[in-house]
C-alpha positions in Angstrom: -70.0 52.5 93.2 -66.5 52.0 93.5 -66.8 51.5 97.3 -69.1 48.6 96.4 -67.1 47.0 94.1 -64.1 46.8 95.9 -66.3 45.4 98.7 -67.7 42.3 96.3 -63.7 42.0 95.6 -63.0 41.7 99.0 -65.7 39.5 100.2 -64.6 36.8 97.2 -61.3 36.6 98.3 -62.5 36.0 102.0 -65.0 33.5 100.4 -62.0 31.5 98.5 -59.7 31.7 101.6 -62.0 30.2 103.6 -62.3 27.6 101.2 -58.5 26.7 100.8 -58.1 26.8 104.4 -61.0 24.5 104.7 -59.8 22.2 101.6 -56.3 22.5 103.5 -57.9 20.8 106.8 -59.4 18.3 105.2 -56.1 17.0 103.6 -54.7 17.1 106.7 -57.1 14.4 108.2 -55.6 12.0 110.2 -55.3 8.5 109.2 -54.9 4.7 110.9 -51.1 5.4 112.0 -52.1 8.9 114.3 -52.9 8.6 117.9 -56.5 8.0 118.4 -57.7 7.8 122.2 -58.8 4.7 123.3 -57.3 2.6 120.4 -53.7 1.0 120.6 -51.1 1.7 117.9 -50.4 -0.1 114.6 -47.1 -1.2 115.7 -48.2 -2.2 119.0 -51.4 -4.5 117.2 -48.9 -6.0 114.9 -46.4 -6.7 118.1 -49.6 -8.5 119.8 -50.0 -10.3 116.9 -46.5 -11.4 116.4 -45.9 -12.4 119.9 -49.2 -15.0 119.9 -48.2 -16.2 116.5 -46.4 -19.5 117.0 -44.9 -19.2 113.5 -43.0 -15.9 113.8 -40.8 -15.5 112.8 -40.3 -18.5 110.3 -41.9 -19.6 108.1 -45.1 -16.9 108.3 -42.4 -14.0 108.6 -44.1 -11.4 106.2 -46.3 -9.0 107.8 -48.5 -8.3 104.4 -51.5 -6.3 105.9 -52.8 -4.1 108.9 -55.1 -2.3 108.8 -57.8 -1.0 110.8 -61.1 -1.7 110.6 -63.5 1.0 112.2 -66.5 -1.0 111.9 -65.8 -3.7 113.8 -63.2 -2.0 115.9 -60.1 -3.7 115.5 -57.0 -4.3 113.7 -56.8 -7.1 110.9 -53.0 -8.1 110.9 -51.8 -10.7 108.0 -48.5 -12.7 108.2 -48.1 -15.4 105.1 -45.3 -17.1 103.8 -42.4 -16.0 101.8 -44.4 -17.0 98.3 -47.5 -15.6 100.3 -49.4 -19.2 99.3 -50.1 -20.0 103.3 -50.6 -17.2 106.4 -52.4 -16.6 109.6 -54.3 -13.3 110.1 -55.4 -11.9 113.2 -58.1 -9.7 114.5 -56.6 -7.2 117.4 -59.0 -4.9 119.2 -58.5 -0.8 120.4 -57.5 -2.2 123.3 -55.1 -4.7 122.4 -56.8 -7.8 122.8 -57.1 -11.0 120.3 -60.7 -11.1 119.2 -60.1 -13.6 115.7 -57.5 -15.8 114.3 -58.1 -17.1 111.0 -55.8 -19.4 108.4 -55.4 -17.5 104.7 -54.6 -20.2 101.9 -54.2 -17.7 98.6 -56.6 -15.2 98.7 -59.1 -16.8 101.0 -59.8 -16.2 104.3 -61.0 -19.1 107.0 
């Protein structure tokens, strides 16, 4: 009887480990800034972006969004203004190409 208890005890702690160390991995997920095959890097999106904008770096200087968009495959990078009224966003595929270039006046997007 004792034999069996101390088995059960056993087994549960196996059961929780498991389950931390599977809780643990799944914090651990990567996110948009890790290397993903196939895709370029955030910094190098935003670098496309700022080299075909014509108004970098004044007066759309602030870099006020990327972020990747798995969906549709690509980056969405935002530059506006210093009051952040006006900007220019632009769409930058996994493999570092333009696909979209838009005008932002406030919140909208055209």
């Amino acid at each position: 009887m004792e034999n069996c208890a101390e088995h059960l005890t056993i087994e549960f702690m196996r059961y929780w480990a498991f389950l931390l160390g599977f809780l643990f991995l799944a914090a651990c997920e990567s996110t948009d800034d890790t290397y993903v095959p196939g895709r370029i890097p955030k910094a190098t999106a935003v670098a496309i972006a700022m080299q075909a904008n014509k108004q970098y770096p004044y007066p759309l200087s602030k870099v006020t969004r990327v972020s990747w968009r798995p969906d549709q495959g690509y980056w969405a990078i935002d530059f506006k203004d210093e009051n952040e009224d006006f900007g220019k966003f632009y769409l930058v595929n996994g493999r570092g190409k333009i696909v979209g270039v838009g005008n932002i006046q406030g919140d909208n997007y055209y």
